[in-house]
N, C-alpha and C positions, 0 to 999 in steps of 0.2 A: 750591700751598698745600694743607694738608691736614687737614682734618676727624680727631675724635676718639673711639675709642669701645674697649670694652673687649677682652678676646682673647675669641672663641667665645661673645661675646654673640648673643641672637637680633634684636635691633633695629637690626641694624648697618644697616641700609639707612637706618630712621628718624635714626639719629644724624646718622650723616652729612651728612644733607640738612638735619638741624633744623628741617625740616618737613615734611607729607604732601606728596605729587606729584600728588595723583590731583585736585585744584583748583587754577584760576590764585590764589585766596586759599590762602595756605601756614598750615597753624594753628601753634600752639605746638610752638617745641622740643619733643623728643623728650629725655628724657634716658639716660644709661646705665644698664644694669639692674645691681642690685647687691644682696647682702641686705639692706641698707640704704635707708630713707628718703634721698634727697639732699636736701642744704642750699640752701635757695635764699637766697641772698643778695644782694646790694647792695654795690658795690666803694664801700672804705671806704679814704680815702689818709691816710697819717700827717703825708704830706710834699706840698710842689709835688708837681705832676707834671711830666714833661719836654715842653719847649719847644723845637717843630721840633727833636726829635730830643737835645735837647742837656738834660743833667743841669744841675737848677743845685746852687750851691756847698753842700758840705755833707751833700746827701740820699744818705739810705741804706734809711731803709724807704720802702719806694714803693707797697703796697698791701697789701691779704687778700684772702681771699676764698674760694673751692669752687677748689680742683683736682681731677679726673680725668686717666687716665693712657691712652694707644692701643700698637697694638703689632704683631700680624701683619697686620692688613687694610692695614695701610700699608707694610711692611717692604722697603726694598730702592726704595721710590719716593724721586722728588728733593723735598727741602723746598721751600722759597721763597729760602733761601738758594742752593740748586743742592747742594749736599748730599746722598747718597744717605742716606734712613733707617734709623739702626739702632736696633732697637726694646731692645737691651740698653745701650746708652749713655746720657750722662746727657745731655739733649736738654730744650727743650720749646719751646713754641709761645704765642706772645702777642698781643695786635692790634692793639699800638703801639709797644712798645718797639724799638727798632732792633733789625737781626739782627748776631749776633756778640755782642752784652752778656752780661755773664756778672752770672746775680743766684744766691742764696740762699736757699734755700726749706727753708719750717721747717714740722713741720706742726705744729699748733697742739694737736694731741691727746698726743702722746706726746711732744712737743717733740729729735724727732730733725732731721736739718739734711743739708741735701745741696746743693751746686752745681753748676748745670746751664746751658748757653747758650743761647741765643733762635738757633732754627736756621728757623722757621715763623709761620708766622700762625694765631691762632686762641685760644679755641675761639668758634664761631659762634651762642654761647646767651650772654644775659645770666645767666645762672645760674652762671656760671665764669669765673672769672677769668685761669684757668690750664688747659694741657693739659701734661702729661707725657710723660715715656715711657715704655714697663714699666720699664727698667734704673731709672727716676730714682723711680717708684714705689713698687718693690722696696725702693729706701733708706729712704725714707720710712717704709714700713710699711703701704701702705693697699692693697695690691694685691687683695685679696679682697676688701676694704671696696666699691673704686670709685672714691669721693671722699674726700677730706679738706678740712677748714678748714685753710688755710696763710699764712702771711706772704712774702711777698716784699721783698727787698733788694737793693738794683746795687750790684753790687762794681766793675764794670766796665763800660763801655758804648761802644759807637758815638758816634762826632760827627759824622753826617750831614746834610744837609737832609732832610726831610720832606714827604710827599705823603700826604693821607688819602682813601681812597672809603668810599661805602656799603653793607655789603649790606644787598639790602633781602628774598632770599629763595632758595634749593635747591633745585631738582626733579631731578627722577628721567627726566623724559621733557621731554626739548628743547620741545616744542610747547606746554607749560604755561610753559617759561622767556620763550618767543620771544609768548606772550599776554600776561603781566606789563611786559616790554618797552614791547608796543607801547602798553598804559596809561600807562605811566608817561610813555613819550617823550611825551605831548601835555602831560606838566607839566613835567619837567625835559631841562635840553639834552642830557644824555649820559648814557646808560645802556647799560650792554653786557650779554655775555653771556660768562663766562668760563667754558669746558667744565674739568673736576675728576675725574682718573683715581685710580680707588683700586682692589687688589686684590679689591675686594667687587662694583664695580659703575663707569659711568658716571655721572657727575651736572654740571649746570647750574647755576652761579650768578650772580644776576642783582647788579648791581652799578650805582650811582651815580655821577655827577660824579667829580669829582680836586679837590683842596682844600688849601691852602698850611696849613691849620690843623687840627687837631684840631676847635677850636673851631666851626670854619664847618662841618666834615662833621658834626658832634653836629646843628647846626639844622637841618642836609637831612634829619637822621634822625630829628626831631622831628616833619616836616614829614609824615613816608614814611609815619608810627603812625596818620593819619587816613587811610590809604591801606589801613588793616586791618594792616598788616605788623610784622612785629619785626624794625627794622634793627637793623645790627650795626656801626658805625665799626670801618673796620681801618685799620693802616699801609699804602699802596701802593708796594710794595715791585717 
């Protein structure tokens, strides 16, 4: 899976991780630098959202929110799909939508429109809703911005089952990932430790339970917030 962050930004370590490394407590996202203020938002659904994987009858817009776009620090890595990344294609990365769905993305400023496939998982900040690629950013129009406000729509999707985990936090040095760990394992039964290669750096992320729901993974990650953390529900893919 792959973390998101701009081309020749200086915080790409911080993005990445979405958190500092130098404490077993990870503070707040990091966001991308841009000449812009980023939007911090709240995912706003028009419609259901999908169940175990599966669209129901009818929907077509499925969220908004902040997209950001990534591009050489990853280029040439494999998605979550097994896909090698191309940072000029139309790609992007979501945290529950099946891989292979093909949605719509509009950005909300200049109401230009581009479709692009769920190749990834992400992005790992509640701040976004959406990660791009350069190629699907460049359409957009927001490539020097950063972010945009965008809508989302499935034109197409997976009919999978579904498996959710947690994350509950990023480091930069295994020893910080493997003391989060062992806090955690005295409250919850399974927690791991999933190593994350990017052309920037090594990184650890620490990870929750397995979940037939959406719904049960949200309570573990409710649970994690008294833990000091900002987890993140993804699709476990």
């Amino acid at each position: 899976m792959m973390q998101v962050l701009r081309i020749g930004t200086a915080c790409a370590t911080t993005l990445l991780l979405g958190a500092c490394a130098g404490a077993v407590k990870p503070m707040p996202p990091a966001e991308i630098s841009s000449p812009s203020t980023l939007l911090t938002t709240s995912v706003t659904s028009s419609a259901p959202m999908p169940v175990q994987g599966r669209i129901l009858p009818g929907v077509t817009s499925f969220e908004t929110g902040t997209a950001a776009w990534y591009g050489k620090e990853l280029q040439g890595k494999k998605t979550a799909d097994g896909e090698v990344f191309d940072m000029y294609g139309l790609t992007a990365a979501h945290r529950t939508l099946p891989l292979g769905t093909i949605i719509l993305v509009t950005n909300l400023d200049n109401s230009k429109s581009v479709k692009v496939k769920i190749t990834d998982r992400g992005p790992f900040t509640n701040t976004r809703v959406l990660d791009l690629s350069y190629g699907a950013a460049r359409e957009l129009g927001f490539v020097a911005r950063g972010t945009a406000r965008v809508s989302i729509e499935i034109l197409k999707t997976a009919r999978e089952p579904a498996l959710y985990t947690v994350q509950a936090a990023t480091f930069a040095e295994e020893e910080n990932a493997r003391q989060l760990k062992y806090r955690l394992s005295k409250k919850f039964e399974v927690v791991t430790i999933v190593p994350f290669e990017t052309n920037v750096a090594r990184f650890y992320r620490v990870r929750v339970g397995s979940y037939s729901s959406e719904e049960l993974a949200e309570q573990v990650a409710k649970k994690l917030t008294f833990e000091g953390l900002e987890p993140i529900v993804v699709r476990k893919d």
